[in-house]
C-alpha positions as CSV (number, residue, x, y, z in Angstrom):
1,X,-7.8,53.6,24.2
2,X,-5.3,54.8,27.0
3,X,-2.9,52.0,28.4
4,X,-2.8,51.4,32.5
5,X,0.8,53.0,32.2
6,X,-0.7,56.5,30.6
7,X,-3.6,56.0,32.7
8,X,-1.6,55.5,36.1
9,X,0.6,58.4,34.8
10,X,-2.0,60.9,34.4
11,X,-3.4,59.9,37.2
12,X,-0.7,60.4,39.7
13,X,-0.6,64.0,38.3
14,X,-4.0,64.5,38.8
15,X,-3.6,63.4,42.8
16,X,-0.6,65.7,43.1
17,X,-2.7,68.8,41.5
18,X,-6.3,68.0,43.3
19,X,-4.9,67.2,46.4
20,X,-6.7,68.6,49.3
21,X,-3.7,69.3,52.0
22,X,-2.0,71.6,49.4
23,X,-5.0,74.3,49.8
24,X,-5.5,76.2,53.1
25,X,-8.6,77.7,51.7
26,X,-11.5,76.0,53.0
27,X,-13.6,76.5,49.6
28,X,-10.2,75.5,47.3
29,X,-10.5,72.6,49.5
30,X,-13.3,71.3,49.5
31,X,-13.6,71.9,45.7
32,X,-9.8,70.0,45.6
33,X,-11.5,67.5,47.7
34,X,-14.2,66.7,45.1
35,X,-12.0,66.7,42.1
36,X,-9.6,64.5,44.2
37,X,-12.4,62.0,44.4
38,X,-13.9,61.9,40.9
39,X,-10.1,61.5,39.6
40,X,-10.4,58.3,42.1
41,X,-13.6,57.1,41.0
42,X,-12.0,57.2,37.5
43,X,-9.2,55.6,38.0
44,X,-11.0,52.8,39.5
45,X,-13.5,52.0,36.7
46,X,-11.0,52.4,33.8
47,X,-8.1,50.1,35.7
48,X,-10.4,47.3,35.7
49,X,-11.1,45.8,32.9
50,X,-14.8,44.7,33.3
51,X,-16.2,48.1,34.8
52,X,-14.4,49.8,31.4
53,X,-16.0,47.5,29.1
54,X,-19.4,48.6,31.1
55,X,-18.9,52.3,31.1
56,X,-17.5,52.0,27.2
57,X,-20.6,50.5,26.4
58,X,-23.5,52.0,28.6
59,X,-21.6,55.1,30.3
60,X,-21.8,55.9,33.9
61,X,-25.5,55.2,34.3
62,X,-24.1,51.4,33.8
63,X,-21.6,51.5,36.6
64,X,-25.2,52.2,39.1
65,X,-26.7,49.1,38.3
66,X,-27.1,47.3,41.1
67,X,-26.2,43.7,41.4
68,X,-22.5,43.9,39.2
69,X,-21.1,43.1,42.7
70,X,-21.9,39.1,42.2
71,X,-22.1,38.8,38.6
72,X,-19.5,36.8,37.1
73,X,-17.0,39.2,34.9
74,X,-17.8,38.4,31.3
75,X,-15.3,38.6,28.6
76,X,-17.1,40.2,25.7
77,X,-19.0,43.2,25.3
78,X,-22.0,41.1,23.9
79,X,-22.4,38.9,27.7
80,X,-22.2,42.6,29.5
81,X,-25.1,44.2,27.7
82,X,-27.0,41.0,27.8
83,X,-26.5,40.8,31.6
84,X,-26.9,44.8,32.1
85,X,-30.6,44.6,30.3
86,X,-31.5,41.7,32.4
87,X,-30.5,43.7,35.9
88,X,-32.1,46.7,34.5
89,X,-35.3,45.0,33.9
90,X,-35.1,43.5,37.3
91,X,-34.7,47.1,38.9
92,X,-37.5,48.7,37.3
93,X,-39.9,45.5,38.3
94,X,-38.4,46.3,41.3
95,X,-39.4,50.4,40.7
96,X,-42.6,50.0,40.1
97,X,-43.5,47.3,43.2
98,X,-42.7,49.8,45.4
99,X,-44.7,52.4,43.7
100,X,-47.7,50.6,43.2
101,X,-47.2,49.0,46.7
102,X,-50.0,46.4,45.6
103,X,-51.5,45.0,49.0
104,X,-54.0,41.6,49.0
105,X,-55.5,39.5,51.4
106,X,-57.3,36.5,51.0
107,X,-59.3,34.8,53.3
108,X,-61.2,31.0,53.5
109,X,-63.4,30.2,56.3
110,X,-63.1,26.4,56.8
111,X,-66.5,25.1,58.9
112,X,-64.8,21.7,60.6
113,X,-67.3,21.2,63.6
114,X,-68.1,18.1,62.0
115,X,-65.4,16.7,63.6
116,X,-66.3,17.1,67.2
117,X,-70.2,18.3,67.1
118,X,-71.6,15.1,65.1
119,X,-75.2,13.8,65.9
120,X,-74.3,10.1,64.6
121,X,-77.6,8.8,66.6
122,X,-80.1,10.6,64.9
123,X,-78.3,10.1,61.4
124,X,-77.0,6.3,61.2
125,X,-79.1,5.7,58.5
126,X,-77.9,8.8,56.5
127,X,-75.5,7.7,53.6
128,X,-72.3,8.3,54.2
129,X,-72.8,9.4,57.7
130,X,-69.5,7.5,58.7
131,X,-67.6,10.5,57.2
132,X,-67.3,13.7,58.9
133,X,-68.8,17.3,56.7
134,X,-65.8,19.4,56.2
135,X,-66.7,22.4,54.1
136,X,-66.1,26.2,52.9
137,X,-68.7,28.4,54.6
138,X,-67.2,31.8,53.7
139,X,-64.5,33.5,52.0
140,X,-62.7,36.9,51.0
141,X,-60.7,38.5,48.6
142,X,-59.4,42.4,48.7
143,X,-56.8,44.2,46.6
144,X,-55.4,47.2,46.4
145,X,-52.5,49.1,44.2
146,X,-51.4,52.8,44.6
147,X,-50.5,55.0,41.5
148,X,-48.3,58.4,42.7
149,X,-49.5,61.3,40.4
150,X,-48.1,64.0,41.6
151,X,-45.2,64.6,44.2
152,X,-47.9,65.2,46.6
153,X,-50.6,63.4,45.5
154,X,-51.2,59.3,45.2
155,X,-54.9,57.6,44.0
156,X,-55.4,54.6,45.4
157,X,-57.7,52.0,43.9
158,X,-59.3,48.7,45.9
159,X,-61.6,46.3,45.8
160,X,-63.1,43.6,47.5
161,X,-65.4,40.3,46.8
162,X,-67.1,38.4,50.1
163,X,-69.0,35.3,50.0
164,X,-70.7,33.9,53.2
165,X,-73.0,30.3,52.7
166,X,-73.7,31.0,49.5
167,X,-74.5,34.7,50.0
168,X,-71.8,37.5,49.4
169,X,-71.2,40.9,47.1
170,X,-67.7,43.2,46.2
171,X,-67.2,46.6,46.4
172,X,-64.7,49.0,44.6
173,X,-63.3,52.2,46.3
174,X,-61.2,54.8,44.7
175,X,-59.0,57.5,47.1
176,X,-57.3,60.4,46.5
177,X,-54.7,61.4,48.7
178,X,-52.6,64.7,49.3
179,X,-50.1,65.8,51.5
180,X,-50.8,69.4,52.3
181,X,-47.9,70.0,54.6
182,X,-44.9,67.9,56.5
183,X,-48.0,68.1,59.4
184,X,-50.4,66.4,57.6
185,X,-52.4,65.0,54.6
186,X,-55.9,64.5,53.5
187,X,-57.9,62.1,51.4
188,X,-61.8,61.5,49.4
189,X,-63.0,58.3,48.6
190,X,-65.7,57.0,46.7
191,X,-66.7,53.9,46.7
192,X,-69.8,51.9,45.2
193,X,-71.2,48.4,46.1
194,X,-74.0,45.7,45.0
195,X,-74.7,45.5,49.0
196,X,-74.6,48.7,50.9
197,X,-74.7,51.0,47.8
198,X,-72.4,54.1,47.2
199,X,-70.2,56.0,49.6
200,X,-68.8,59.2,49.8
201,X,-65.8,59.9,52.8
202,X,-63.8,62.3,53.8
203,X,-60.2,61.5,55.7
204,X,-57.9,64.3,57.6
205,X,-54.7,63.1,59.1
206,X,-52.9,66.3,61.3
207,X,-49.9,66.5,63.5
208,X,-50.8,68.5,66.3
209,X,-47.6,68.3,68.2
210,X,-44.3,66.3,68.1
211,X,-45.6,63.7,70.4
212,X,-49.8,64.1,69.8
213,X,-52.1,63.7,66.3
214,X,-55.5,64.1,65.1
215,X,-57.0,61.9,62.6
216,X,-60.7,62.4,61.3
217,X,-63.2,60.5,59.1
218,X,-66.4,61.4,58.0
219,X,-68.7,59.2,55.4
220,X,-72.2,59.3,53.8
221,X,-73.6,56.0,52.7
222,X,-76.3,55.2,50.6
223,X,-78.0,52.3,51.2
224,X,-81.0,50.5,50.2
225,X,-82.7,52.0,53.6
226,X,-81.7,55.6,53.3
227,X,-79.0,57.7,53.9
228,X,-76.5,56.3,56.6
229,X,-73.9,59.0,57.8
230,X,-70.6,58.3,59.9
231,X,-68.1,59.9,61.6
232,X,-64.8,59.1,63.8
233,X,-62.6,61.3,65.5
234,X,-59.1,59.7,67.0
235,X,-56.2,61.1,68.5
236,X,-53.0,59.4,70.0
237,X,-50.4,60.8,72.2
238,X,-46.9,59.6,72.7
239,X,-46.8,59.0,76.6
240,X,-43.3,57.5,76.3
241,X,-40.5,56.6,74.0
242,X,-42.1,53.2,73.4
243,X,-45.6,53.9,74.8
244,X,-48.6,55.2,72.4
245,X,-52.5,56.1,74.0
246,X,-55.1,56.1,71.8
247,X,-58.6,58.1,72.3
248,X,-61.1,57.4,70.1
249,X,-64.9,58.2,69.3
250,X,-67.1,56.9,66.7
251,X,-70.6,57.5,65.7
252,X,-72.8,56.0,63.1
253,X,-74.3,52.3,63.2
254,X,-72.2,50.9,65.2
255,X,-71.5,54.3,68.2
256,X,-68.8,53.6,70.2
257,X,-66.0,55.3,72.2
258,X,-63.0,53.6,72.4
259,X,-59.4,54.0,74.9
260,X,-56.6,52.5,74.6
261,X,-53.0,52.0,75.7
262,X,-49.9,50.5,73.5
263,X,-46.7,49.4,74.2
264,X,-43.7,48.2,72.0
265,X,-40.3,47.8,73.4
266,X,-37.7,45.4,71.7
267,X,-38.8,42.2,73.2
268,X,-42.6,42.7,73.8
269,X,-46.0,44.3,72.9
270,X,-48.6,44.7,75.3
271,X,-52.3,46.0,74.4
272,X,-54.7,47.5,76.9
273,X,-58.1,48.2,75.6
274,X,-61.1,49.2,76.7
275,X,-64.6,49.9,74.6
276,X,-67.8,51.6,75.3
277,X,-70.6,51.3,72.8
278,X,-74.0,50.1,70.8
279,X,-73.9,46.8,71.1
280,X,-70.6,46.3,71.5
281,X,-68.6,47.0,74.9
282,X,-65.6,45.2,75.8
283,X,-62.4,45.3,77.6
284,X,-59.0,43.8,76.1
285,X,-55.7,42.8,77.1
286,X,-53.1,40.7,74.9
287,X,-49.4,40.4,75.0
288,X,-46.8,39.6,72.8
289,X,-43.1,38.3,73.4
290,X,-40.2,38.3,71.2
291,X,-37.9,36.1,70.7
292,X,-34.3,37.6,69.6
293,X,-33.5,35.1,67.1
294,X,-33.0,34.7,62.9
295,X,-36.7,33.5,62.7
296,X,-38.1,36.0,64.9
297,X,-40.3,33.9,67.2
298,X,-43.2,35.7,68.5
299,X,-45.6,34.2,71.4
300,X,-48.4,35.7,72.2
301,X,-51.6,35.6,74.3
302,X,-54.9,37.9,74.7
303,X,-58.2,38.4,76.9
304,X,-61.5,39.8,75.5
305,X,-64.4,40.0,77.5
306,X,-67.8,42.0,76.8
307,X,-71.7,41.6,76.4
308,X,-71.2,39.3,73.7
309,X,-69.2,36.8,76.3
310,X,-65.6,35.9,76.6
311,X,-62.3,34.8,74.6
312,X,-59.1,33.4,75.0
313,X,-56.4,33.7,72.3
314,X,-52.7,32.0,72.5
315,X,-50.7,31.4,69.4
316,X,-46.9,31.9,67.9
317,X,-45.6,33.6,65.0
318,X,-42.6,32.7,62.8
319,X,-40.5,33.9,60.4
320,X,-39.9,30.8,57.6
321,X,-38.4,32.6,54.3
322,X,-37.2,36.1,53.7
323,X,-40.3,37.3,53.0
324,X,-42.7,35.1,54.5
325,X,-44.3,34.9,57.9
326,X,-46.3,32.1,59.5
327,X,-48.7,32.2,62.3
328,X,-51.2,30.4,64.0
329,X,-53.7,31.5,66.9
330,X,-56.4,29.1,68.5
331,X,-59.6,30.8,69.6
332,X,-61.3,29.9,72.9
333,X,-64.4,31.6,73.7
334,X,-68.0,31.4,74.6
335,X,-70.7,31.0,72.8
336,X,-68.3,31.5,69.6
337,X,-66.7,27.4,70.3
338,X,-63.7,26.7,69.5
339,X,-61.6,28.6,66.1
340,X,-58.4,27.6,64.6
341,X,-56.8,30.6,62.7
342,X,-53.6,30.0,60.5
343,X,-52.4,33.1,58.5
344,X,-49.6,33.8,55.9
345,X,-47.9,36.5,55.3
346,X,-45.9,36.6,52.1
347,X,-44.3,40.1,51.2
348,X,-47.5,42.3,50.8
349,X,-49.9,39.2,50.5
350,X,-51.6,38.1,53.5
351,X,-53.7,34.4,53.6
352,X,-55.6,33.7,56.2
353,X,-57.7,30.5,57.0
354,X,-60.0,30.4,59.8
355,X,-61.3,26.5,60.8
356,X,-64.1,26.9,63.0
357,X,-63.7,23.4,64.7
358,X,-66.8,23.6,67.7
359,X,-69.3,25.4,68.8
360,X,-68.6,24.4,72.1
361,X,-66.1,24.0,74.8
362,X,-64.7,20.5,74.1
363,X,-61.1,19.9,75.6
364,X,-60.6,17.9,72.7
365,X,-61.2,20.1,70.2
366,X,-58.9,22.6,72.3
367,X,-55.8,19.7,72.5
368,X,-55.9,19.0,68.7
369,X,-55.8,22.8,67.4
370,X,-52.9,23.5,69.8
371,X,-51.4,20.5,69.0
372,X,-51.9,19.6,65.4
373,X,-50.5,22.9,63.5
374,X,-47.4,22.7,66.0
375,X,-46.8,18.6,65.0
376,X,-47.2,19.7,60.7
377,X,-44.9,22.5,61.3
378,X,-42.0,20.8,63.0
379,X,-42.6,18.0,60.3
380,X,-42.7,20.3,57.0
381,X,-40.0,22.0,59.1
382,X,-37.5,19.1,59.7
383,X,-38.6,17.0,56.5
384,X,-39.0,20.3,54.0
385,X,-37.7,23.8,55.3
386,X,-34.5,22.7,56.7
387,X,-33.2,20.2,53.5
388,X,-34.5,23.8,51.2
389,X,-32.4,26.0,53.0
390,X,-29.5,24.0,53.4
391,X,-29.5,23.0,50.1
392,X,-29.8,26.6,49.2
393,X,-27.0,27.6,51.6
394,X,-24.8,25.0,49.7
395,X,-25.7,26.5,46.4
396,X,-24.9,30.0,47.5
397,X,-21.5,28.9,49.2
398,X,-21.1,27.0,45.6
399,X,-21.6,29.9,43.7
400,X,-19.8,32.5,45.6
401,X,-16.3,29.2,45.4
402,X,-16.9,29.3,41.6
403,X,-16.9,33.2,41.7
404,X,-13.8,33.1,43.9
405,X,-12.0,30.6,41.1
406,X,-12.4,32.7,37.9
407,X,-8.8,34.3,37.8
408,X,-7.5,31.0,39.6
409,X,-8.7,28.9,36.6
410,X,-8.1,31.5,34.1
411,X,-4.4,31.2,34.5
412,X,-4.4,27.5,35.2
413,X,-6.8,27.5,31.4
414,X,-3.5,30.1,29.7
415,X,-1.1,27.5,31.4
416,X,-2.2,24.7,30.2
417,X,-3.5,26.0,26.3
418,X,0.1,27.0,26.0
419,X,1.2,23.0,26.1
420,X,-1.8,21.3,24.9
421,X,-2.2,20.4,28.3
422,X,-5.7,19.0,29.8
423,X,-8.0,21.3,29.5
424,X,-11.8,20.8,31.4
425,X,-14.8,21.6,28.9
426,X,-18.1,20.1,30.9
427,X,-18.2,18.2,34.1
428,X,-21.3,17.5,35.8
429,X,-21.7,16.0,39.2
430,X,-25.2,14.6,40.5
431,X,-27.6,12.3,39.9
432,X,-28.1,11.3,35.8
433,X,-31.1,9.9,34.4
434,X,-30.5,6.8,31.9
435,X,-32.3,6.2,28.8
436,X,-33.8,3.0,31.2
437,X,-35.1,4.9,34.0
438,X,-38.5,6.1,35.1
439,X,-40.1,8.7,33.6
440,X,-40.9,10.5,36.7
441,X,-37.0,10.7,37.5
442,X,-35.5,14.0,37.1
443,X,-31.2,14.5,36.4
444,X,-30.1,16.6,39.9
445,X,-26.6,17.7,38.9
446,X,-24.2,20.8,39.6
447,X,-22.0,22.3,37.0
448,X,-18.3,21.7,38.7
449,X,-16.4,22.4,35.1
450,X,-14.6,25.6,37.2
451,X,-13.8,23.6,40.6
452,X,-12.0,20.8,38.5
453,X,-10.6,22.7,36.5
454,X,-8.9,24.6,39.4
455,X,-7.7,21.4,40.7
456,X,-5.8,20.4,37.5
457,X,-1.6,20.8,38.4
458,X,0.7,19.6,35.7
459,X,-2.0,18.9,33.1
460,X,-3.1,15.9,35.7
461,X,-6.1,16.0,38.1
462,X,-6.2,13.4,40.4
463,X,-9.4,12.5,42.9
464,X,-9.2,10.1,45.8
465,X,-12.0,7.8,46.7
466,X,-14.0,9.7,49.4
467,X,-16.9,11.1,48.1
468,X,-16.5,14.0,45.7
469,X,-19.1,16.4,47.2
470,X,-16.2,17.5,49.8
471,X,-14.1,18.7,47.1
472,X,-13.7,22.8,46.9
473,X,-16.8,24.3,44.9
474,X,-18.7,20.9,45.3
475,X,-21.6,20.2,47.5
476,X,-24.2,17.4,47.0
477,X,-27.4,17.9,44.8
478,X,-29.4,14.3,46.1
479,X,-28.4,13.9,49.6
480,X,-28.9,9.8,50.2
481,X,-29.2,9.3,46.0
482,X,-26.4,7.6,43.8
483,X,-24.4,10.1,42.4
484,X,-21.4,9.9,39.7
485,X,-19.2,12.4,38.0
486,X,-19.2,13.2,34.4
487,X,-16.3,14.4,32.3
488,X,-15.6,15.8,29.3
489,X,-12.0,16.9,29.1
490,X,-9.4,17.9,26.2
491,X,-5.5,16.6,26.3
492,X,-3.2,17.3,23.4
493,X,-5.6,18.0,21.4
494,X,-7.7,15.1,21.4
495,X,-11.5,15.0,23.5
496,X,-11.8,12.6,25.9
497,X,-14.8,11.7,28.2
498,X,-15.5,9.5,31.1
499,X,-18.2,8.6,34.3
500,X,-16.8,8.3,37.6
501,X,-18.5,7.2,40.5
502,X,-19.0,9.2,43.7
503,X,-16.4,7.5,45.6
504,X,-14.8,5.8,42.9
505,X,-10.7,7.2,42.9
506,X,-10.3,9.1,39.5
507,X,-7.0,10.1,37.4
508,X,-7.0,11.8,34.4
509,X,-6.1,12.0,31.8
510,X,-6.2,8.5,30.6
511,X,-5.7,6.3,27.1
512,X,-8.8,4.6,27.7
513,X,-11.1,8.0,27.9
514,X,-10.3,9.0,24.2
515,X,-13.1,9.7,22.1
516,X,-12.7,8.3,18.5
517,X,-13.5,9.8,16.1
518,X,-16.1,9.0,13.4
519,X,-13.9,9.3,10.1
């Protein structure tokens, strides 16, 4: 209940007792220094008059709430719990994502080698032959979540469903993970399957050195043809600040030993591969520049060749939201044809959709997967991305005027109560749907009740015929729509309402605007 002069009082007092130049000890001082800062801190939460309503009501655990910074100062205690609950719900959703850390991916194979491998002599008299086959041949789905149990100790539980023509089967695994040390960790997992039966594997992850590890895995499957045992043994060295080699060796049904040589720097990644093994043996090279801009291009280009035959990969990655990442990569190789990939990535959600277009080496099909994804993006970008965010731009920039106008229209509101002047109540500013229009029409409007209102000087507000979404705290809702303005305004007393259009010159307030009453 302490008024700002007792509180600015006591707390000059305060600073003259707790101030830290008046101790020469250097533990008195640093205790003074403390003191001096939570006699700060308090001073600052109980001067202003929306963090004291918080703390009064929810203590100091309501002042660590994050996202008070752009909330809108209520007025009553009622609007402050109400909007404390919904942050507070909002954090712990937030909590628990990251400690579940729920990864997904989902994959559908698309087989479109309709398109350029048709036989249309040998099938003319097939119906419907005209019409190229497009259809789903395969598809994947995996999850996983993470559940911490212990300070040292997280399970992790996954799964995952495959279907290929028709033929496909899931899997579950369970792991158990503990850190043993700041050097290393270790994890078992069991797993069981309708397709390759139970499993049984053992994971060790060790830091050897500062700039060398050790990881090793050992498994026991049980299959529907006996036993089938595993093991892999990798370790990677740091060769330079931005340079990684990898060694690894792996035995079990598909033996193989493995080098290889990475390197990240700030504008590029480049991969240097090489495998020998049963049946797979291959050398690899890929590259990958970045481009230092808000979207964070990425181009990027690879070689693979081995016994199975050769592949070419080329393909760009973009950044299109906050948390969502598109690619695309087209596959050239032989015998494998021609493969478009597109992939997703949406916070911890990845989509991927492989389109197998050939099975051969057709320039054509080659043209039309480089050039068809890159024509769709740049027309979803210029006809949909780019009207999104700059609509959403406006609407922050909105926002953050209206936030800016509170205490401007606050006094302007106290000015004009105190002589009946012209008060705003509602005004809307948009595109309105009449009683006569389409169904399928939806109102776009804006709520500019605090941007007029700000505007009002000597209980008049007058507009001038350019178009309204200039004004301060306005932007337009329907770019290229109609749009009109929508008033409903109090002067001496009396409510009055009226519709101006966009570039129609407005002055209020006005005779003719007077709601009668219905006595």
């Amino acid at each position: 209940e302490a008024t700002l002069d007792e509180l600015k009082a006591s707390y000059r007092r305060l600073c003259m007792l707790y101030h830290p130049d008046k101790h020469r000890d250097p533990e008195l001082k640093r205790q003074a220094e403390q003191l001096f800062n939570q006699v700060h801190q308090a001073f600052e939460v109980l001067s202003d008059p929306h963090s004291r309503a918080i703390y009064d009501i929810f203590g100091k655990k309501g002042l660590e709430v994050e996202g008070w910074e752009v909330v809108e100062r209520k007025r009553t205690p009622a609007e402050i719990r109400e909007e404390y609950d919904r942050l507070q719900r909002e954090r712990e959703e937030r909590r628990l994502q990251q400690r579940t850390n729920p990864k997904g991916t989902i994959s559908v194979g698309v087989d479109a080698t309709d398109l350029f491998d048709r036989y249309d002599e040998d099938f003319e008299e097939m119906p419907g032959g005209g019409f190229p086959h497009i259809e789903i041949n395969k598809m994947h789905i995996s999850q996983s979540i993470e559940a911490p149990l212990t300070n040292t100790d997280t399970a992790v539980l996954s799964g995952s469903l495959s279907t290929h023509n028709g033929n496909g089967g899931g899997n579950i695994n369970m792991t158990v993970r503990r850190v043993t040390s700041a050097k290393g960790w270790g994890e078992v997992e069991l797993g069981a399957g309708d397709i390759l039966g139970p499993l049984i594997g053992l994971k060790v992850f060790r830091n050897i050195t500062t700039r060398c590890f050790l990881t090793a895995q050992c498994g026991l499957q049980f299959s529907p043809r006996g036993l089938r045992p595993s093991c892999s043994l990798m370790t990677a060295r740091h060769l330079d600040q931005n340079t990684m080699g990898y060694l690894q060796w792996r035995w079990g049904p598909n033996s193989a030993m493995t080098t290889s040589l990475v390197r990240d720097t700030k504008t590029s990644h480049f991969t240097l591969a090489l495998q020998l093994g049963v049946p797979h043996s291959y050398l690899m090279l890929s590259y990958q520049y970045k481009f230092q801009d808000e979207d964070q291009t990425k181009v990027k280009g690879s070689l693979k060749t081995g016994w199975f035959g050769t592949v070419v990969e080329y393909g760009a990655e973009r950044k299109i939201s906050r948390h969502s990442v598109l690619s695309a990569t087209v596959s050239v190789g032989v015998p494998q044809g021609v493969t478009l990939k597109i992939k997703l990535a949406r916070a911890s959600q990845t989509y991927l959709f492989p389109v197998h277009l050939t099975d051969q080496l057709l320039p054509s099909a080659v043209f039309y997967a480089t050039a068809g994804p890159l024509l769709v993006y740049m027309a979803i970008h210029r006809l949909v991305v780019i009207p999104y965010t700059h609509a959403q731009k406006q609407q922050s920039v909105h926002l953050l005027s209206v936030l800016l106008m509170q205490e401007s229209v606050r006094r302007i509101i106290e000015a004009e109560e105190s002589k009946m002047g012209l008060i705003i109540l509602n005004a809307w500013y948009g595109k309105f749907v009449s009683d006569t229009s389409q169904k399928q029409e939806k109102a776009k409007v804006i709520d500019v009740t605090v941007p007029l209102q700000c505007l009002v000087k000597d209980s008049k507000l007058i507009l001038t015929e350019a178009s309204k979404a200039g004004l301060p705290g306005f932007y337009d809702p329907c770019v290229g729509e109609e749009k009109s303005l929508k008033l409903l305004y109090q002067f001496r007393g009396v409510m009055h309402q009226v519709i101006s259009a966009d570039t129609e010159p407005l002055r209020i307030p006005k005779q003719s605007h007077r709601i009668e009453s219905e006595s």
